[in-house]
DRENDO-1510 file (C-alpha; in Angstrom, 1 decimal, always signed):
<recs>
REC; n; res; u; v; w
REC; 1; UNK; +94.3; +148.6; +135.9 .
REC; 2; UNK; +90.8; +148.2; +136.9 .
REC; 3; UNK; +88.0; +151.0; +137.9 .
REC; 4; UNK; +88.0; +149.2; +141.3 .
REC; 5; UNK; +91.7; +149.4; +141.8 .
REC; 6; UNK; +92.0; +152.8; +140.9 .
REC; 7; UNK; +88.6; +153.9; +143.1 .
REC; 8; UNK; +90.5; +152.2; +146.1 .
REC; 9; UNK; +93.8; +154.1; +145.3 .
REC; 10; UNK; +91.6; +157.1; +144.7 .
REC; 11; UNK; +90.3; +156.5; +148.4 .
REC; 12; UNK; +93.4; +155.8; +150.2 .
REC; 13; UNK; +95.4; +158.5; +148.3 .
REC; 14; UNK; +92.5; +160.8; +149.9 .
REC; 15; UNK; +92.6; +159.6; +153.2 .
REC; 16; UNK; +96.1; +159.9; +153.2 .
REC; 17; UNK; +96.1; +163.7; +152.5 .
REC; 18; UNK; +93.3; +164.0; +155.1 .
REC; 19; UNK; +95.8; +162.1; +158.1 .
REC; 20; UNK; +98.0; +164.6; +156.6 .
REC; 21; UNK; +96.0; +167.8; +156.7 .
REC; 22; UNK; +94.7; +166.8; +160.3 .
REC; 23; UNK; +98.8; +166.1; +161.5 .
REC; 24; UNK; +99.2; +169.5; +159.9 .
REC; 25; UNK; +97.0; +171.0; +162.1 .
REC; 26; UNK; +97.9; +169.4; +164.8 .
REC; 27; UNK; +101.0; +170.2; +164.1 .
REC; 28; UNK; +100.1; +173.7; +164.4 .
REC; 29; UNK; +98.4; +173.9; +167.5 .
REC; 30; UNK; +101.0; +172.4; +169.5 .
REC; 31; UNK; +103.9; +174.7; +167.9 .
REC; 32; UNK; +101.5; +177.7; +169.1 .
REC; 33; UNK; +101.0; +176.5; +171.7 .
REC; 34; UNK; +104.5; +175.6; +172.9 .
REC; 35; UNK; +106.2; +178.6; +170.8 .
REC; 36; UNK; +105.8; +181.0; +173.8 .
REC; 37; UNK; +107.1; +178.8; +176.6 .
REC; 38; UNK; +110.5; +179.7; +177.8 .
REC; 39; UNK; +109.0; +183.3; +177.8 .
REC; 40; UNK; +106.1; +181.9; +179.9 .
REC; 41; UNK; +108.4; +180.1; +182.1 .
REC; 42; UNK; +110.7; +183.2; +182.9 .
REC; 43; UNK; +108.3; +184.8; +184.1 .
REC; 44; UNK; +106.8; +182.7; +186.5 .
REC; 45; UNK; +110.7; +181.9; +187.7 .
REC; 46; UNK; +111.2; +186.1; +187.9 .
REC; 47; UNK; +108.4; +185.7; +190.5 .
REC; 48; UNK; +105.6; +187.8; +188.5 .
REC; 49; UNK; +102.3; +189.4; +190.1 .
REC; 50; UNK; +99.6; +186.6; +190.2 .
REC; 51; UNK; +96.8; +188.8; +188.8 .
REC; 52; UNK; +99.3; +189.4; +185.5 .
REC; 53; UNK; +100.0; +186.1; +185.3 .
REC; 54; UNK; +96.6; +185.2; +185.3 .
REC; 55; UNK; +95.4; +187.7; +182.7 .
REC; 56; UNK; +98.6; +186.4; +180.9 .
REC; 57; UNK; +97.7; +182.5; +181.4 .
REC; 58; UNK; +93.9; +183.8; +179.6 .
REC; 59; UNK; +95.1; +185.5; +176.6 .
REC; 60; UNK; +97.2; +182.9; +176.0 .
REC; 61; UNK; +94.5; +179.8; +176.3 .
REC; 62; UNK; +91.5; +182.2; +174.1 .
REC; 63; UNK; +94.3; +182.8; +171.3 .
REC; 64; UNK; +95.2; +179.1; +171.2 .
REC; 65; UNK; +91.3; +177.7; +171.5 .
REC; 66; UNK; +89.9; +180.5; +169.0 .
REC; 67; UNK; +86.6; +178.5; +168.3 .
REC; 68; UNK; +86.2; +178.0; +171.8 .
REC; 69; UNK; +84.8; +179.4; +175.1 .
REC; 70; UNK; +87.1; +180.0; +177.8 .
REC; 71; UNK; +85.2; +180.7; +181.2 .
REC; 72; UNK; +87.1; +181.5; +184.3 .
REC; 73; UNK; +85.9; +180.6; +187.8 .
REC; 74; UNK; +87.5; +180.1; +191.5 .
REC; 75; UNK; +85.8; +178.3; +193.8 .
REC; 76; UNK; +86.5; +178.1; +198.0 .
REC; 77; UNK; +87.6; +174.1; +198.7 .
REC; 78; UNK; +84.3; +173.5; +199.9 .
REC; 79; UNK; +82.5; +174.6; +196.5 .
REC; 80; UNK; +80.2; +177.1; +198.0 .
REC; 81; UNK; +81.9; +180.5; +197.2 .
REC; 82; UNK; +81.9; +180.7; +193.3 .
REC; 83; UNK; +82.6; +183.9; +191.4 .
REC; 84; UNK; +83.9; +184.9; +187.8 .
REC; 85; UNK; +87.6; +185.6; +187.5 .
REC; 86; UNK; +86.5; +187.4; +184.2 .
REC; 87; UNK; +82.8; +188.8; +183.2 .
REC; 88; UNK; +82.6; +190.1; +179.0 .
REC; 89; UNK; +79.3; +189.7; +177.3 .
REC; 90; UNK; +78.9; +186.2; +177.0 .
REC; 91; UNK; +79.2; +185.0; +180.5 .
REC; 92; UNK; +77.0; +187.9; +181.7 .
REC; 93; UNK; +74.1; +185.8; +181.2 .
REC; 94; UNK; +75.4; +184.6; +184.1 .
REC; 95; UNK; +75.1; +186.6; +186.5 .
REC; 96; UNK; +72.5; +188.0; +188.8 .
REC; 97; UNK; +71.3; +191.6; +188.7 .
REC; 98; UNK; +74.2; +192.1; +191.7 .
REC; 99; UNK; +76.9; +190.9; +189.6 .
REC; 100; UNK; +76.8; +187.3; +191.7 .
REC; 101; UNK; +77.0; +183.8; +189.7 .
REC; 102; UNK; +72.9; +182.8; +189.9 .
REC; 103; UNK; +73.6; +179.1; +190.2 .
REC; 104; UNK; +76.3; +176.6; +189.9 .
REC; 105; UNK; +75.6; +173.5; +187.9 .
REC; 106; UNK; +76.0; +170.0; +189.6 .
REC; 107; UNK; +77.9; +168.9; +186.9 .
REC; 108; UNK; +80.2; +171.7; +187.7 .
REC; 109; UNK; +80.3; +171.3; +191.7 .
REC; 110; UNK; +80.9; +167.8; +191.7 .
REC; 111; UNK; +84.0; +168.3; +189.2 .
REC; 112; UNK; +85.5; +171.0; +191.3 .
REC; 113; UNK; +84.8; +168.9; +194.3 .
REC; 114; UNK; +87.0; +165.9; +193.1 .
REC; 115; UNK; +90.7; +166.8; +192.9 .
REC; 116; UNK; +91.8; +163.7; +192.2 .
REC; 117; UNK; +90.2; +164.1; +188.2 .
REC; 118; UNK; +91.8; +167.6; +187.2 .
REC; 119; UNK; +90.0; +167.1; +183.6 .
REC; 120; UNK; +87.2; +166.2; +182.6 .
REC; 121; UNK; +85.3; +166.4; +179.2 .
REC; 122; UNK; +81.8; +166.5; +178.8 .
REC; 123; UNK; +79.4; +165.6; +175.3 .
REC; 124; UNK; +75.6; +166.7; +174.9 .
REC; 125; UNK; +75.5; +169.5; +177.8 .
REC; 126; UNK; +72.6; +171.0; +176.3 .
REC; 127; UNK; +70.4; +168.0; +177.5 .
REC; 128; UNK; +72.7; +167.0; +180.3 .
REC; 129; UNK; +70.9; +167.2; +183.8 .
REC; 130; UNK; +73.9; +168.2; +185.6 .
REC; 131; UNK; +74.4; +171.9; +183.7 .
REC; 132; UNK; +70.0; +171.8; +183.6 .
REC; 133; UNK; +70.6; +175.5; +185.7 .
REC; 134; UNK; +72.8; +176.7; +182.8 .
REC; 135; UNK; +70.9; +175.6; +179.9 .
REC; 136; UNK; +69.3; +179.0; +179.0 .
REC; 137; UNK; +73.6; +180.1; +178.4 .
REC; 138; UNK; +74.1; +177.0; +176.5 .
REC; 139; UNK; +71.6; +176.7; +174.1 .
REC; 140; UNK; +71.7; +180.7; +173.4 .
REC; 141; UNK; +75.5; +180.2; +172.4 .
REC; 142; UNK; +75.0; +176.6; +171.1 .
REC; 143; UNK; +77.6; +174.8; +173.2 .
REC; 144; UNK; +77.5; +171.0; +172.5 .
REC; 145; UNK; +80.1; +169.5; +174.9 .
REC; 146; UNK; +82.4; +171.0; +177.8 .
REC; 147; UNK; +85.7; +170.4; +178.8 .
REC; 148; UNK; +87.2; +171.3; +182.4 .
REC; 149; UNK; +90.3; +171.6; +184.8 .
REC; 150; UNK; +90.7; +172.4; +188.1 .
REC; 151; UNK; +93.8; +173.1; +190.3 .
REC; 152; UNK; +94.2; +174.4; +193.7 .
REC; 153; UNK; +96.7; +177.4; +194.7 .
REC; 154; UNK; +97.4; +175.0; +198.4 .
REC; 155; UNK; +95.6; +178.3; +200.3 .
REC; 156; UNK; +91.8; +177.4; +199.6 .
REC; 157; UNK; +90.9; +178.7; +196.2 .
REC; 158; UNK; +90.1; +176.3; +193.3 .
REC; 159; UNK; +91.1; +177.9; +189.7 .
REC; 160; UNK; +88.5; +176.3; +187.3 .
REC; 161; UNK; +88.7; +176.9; +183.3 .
REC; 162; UNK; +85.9; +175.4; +181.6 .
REC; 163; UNK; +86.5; +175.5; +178.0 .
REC; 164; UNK; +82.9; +175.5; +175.8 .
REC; 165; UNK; +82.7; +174.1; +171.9 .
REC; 166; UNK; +80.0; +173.9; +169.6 .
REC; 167; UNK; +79.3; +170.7; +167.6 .
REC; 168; UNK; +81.0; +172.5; +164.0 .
REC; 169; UNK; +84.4; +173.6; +165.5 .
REC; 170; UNK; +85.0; +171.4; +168.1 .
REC; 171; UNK; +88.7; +170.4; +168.4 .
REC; 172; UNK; +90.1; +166.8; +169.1 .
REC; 173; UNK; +89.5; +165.8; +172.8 .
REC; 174; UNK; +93.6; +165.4; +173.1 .
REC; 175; UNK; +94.6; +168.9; +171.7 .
REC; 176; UNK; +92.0; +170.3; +174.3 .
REC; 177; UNK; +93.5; +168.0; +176.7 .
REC; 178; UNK; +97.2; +169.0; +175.5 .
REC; 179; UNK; +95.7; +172.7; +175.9 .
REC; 180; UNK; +94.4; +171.9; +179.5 .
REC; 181; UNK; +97.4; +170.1; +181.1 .
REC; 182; UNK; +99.7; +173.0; +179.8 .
REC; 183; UNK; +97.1; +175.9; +181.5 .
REC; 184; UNK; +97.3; +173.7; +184.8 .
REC; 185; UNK; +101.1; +173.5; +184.7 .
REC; 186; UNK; +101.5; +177.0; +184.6 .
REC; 187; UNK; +98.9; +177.5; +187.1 .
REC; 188; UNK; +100.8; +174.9; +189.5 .
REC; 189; UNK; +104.0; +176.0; +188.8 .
REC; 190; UNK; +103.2; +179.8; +189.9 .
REC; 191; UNK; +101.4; +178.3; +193.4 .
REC; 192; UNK; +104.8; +176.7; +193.7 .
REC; 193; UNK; +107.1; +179.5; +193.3 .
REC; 194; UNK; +104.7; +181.4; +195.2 .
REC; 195; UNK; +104.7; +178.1; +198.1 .
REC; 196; UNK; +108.7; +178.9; +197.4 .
REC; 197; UNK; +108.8; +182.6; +197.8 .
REC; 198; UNK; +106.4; +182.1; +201.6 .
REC; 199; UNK; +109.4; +179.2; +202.7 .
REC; 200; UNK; +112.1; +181.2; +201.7 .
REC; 201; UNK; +110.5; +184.2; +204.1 .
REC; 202; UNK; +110.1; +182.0; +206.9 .
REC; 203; UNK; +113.3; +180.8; +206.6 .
REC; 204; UNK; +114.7; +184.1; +206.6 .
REC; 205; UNK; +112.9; +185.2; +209.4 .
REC; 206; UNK; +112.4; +181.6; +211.3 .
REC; 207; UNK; +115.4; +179.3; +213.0 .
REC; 208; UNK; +115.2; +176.0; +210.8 .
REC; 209; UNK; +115.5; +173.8; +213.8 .
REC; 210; UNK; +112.9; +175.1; +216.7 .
REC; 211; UNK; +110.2; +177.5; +214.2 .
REC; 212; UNK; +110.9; +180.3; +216.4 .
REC; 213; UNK; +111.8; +184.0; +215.7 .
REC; 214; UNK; +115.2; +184.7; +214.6 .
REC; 215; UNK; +116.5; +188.1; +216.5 .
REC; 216; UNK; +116.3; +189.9; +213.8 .
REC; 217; UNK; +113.1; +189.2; +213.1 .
REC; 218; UNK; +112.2; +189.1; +217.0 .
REC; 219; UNK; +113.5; +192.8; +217.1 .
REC; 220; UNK; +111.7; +194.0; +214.2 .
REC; 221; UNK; +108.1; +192.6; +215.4 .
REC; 222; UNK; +109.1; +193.7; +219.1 .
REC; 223; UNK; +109.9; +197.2; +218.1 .
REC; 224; UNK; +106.3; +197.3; +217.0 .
REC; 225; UNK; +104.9; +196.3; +220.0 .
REC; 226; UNK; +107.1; +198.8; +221.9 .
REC; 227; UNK; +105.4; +201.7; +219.5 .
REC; 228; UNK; +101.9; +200.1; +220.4 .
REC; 229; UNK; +102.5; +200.1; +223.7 .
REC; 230; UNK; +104.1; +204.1; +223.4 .
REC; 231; UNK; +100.6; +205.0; +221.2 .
REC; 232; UNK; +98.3; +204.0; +223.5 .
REC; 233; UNK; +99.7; +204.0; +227.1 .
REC; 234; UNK; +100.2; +199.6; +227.2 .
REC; 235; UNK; +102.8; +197.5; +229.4 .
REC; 236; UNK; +105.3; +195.0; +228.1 .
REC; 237; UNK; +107.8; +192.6; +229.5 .
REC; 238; UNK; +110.9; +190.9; +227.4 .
REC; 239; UNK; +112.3; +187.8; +229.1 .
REC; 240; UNK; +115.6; +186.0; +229.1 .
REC; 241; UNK; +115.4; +182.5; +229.4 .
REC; 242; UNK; +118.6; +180.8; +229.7 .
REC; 243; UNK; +118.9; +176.9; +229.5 .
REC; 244; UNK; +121.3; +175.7; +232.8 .
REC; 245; UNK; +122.1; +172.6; +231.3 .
REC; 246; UNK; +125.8; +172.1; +230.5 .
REC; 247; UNK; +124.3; +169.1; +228.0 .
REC; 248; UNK; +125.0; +169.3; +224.5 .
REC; 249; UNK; +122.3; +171.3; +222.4 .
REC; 250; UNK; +120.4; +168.4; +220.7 .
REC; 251; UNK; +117.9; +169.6; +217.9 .
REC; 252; UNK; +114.8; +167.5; +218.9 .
REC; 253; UNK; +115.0; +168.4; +222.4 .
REC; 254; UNK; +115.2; +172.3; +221.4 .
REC; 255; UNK; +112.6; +172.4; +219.4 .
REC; 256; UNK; +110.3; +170.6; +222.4 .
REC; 257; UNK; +110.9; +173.5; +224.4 .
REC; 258; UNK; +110.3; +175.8; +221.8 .
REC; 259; UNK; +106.8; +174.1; +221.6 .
REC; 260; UNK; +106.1; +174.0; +224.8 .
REC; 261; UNK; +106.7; +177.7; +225.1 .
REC; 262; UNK; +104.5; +178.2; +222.3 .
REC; 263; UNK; +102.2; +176.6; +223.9 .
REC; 264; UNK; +102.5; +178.7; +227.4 .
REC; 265; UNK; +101.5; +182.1; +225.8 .
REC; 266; UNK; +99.6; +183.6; +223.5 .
REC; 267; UNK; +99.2; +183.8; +219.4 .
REC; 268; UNK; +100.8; +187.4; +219.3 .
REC; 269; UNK; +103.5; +187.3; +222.0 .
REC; 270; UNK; +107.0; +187.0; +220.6 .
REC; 271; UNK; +109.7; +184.1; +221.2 .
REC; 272; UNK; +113.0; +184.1; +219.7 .
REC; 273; UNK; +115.8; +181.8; +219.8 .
REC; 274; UNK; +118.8; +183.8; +220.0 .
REC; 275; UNK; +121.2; +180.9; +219.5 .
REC; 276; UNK; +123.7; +179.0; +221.9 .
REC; 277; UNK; +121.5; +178.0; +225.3 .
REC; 278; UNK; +119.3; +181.5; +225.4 .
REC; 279; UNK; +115.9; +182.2; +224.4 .
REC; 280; UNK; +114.2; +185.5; +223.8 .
REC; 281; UNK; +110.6; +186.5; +224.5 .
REC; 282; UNK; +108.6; +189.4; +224.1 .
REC; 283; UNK; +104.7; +189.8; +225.7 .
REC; 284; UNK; +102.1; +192.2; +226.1 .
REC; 285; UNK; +101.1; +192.4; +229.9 .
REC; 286; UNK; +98.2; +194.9; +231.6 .
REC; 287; UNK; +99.8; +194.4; +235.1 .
REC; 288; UNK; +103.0; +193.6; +236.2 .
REC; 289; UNK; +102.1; +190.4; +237.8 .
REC; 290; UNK; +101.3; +189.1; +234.4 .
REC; 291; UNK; +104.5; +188.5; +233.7 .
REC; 292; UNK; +105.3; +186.6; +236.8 .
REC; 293; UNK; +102.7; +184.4; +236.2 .
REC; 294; UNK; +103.9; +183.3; +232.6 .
REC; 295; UNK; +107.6; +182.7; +234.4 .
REC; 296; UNK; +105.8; +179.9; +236.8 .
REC; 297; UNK; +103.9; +178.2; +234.0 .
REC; 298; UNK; +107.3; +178.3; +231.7 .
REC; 299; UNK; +108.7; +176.8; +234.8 .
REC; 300; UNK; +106.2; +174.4; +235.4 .
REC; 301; UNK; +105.8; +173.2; +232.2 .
REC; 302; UNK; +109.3; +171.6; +232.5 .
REC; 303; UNK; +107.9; +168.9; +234.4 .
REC; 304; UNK; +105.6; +168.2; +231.1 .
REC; 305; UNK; +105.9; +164.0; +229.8 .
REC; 306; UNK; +107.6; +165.9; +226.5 .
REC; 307; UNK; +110.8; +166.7; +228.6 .
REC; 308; UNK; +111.2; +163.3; +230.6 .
REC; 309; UNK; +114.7; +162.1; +230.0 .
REC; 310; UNK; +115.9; +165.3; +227.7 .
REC; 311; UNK; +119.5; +165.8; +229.9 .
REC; 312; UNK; +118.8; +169.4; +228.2 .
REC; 313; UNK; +116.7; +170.7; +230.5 .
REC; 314; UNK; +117.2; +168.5; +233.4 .
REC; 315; UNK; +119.2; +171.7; +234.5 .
REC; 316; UNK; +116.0; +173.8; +234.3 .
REC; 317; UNK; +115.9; +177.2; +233.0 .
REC; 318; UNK; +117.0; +181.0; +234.9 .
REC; 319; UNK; +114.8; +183.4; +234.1 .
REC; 320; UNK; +115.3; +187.1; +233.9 .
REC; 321; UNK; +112.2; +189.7; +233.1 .
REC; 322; UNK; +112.2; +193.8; +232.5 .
REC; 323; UNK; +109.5; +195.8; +232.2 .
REC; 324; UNK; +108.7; +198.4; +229.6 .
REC; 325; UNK; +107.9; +201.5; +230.2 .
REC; 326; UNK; +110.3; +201.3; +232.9 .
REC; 327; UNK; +112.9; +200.8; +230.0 .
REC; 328; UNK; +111.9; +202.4; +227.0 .
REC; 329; UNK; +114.0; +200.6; +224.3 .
REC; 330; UNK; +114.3; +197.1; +222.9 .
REC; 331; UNK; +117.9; +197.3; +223.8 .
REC; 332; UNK; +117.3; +198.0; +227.8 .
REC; 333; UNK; +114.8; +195.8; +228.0 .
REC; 334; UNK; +116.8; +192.6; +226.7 .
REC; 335; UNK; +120.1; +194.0; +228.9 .
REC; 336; UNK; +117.9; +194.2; +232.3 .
REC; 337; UNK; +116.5; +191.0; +231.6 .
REC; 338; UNK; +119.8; +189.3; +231.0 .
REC; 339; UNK; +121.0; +190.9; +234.3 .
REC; 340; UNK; +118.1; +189.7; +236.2 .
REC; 341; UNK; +118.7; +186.1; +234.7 .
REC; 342; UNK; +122.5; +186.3; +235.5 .
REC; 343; UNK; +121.5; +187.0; +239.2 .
REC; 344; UNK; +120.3; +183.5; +239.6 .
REC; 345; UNK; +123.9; +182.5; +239.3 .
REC; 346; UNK; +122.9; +179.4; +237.2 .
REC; 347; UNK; +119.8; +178.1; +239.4 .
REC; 348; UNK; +116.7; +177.5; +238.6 .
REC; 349; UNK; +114.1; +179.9; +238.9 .
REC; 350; UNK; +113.5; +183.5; +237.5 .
REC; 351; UNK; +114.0; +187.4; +238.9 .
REC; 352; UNK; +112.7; +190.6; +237.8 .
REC; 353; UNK; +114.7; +193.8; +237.4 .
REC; 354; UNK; +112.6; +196.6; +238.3 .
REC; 355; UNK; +114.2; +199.9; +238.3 .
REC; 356; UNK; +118.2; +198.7; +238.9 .
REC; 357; UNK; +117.2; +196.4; +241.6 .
REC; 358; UNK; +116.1; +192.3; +241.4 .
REC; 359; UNK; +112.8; +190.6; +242.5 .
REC; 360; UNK; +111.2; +187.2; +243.1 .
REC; 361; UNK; +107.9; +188.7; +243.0 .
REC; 362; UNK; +106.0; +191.6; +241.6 .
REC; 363; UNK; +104.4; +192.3; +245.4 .
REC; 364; UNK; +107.8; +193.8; +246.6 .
REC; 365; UNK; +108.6; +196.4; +244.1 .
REC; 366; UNK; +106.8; +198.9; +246.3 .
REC; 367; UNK; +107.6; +197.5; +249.9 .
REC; 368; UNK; +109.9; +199.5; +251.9 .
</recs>
């Protein structure tokens, strides 16, 4: 066998054991990496403090990138607030005298600022214009080359890790990548179950078809009005709103009035849907009139385009209102509204139950 055969045996027997040193490694890195999963994944399902996740999601990425520099940012959507999740003594080079990030690279902004590229690896940073603002941090630790992901929590934060190498130790651009998609699936999947977690509270506490209270949840809330009210000497009304209609309920035209309504009063007064053809709401008045002027523009409103050709409310609505703190529980306040409603005898219209007796207007509660 000739010198030249065996040099070229020699060579590809040695790049042979390289391809199988570096698949070793590889090997390696992707069993650590994945070797803690289920455990991860439990916890996120068990519903696990964010802030402990987070520190959890950290250890986890600076034990599987030990050559590496993990740096932890948030940003608002509109890239403007930045802050460190995390300060030790590298990234305190950082920060200003107040503890506040100094300046935000371009390079950095513009990444954060384009969700539709969640990673992004970067070469030759130390002469790159876009991290120019940064350079002092870079060249001190002797970073060669960047790479990034981004993911949203849904709410308005952007979680940022930028993961710094220098030129001896850097790792393959698809382990950091494998490394980076695994830190944003976690991430994403605890914004989920936290998504989850807020749907299944406003399911418990919301009816599915109109978005209003449930009565449950309507007494609750109400109960703390009533203890406002109590504190500091305030009125309140409850109403009683009871569709005429013999029509069968129909979802779409349920949830119209429930919009509507929304619509009449304000942010912090109370409607609840307290099944069947009756509606429940809860307001804050300074004068009794107040509450006779919300019944006309509940009325009113039924005349709205929304409501042309519902056979719902082609009936109209009976109205019945009760006054605290001439009843001084929840429970007398929805039972003399109810009353005041049944007095309509199924018309149109609305009554007010002031101590035992019914009105059609708030001017003859004190007329003789």
């Amino acid at each position: 066998m000739s010198i030249d055969t065996l040099n070229i045996q020699s060579e590809q027997q040695q790049t042979m054991l390289s391809r199988i040193a570096c698949l070793e490694k590889e090997r390696d890195f992707i069993k650590k990496l994945y070797s803690d999963m289920p455990h991860m994944l439990q916890t996120i399902a068990k519903g696990a403090v964010l802030s402990s996740l987070l520190d959890s999601f950290r250890v986890k990425m600076q034990a599987q990138l030990p050559n590496a520099y993990c740096l932890f940012l948030t940003s608002d959507k509109d890239c403007l607030q930045w802050r460190l999740q995390y300060t030790d003594a590298v990234n305190a080079a950082l920060l200003t005298p107040n503890s506040l990030l100094s300046k935000i690279p371009q390079a950095l902004v513009t990444f954060a600022a384009s969700p539709s590229c969640p990673i992004r690896h970067e070469e030759n940073i130390q002469t790159a214009a876009g991290w120019k603002v940064w350079h002092s941090f870079i060249d001190k630790q002797d970073f060669s080359d960047v790479s990034m992901v981004s993911v949203s929590d849904g709410k308005g934060t952007i979680y940022l890790l930028a993961v710094f190498q220098q030129d001896r130790h850097r790792l393959a651009d698809d382990l950091v990548t494998l490394a980076l998609d695994s830190y944003a699936s976690w991430l994403s999947a605890v914004f989920e179950r936290e998504q989850a977690d807020l749907s299944l509270l406003e399911d418990s506490h919301r009816d599915p078809i109109t978005g209003l209270l449930r009565r449950h949840s309507f007494e609750n809330s109400f109960n703390i009005i009533l203890k406002d009210a109590r504190r500091h000497f305030l009125r309140a009304a409850v109403f009683s709103i009871k569709i005429l209609s013999s029509s069968a309920i129909k979802d779409a035209e349920l949830k119209i009035l429930a919009e509507v309504m929304q619509e009449t009063v304000r942010d912090n007064d109370l409607i609840a849907y307290f099944g069947g053809r009756q509606l429940v709401m809860g307001i804050r008045i300074q004068n009794l009139a107040d509450a006779e002027i919300v019944a006309q523009k509940l009325l009113q409103s039924l005349n709205a385009k929304q409501f042309s050709g519902k056979s719902l409310l082609q009936g109209g609505l009976s109205i019945g209102i009760a006054f605290y703190p001439e009843h001084s529980s929840l429970d007398a306040l929805y039972s003399a509204a109810t009353s005041a409603a049944d007095s309509l005898k199924n018309t149109p219209g609305y009554r007010m139950e002031f101590h035992g007796k019914y009105f059609q207007s708030s001017t003859d509660f004190y007329t003789l």
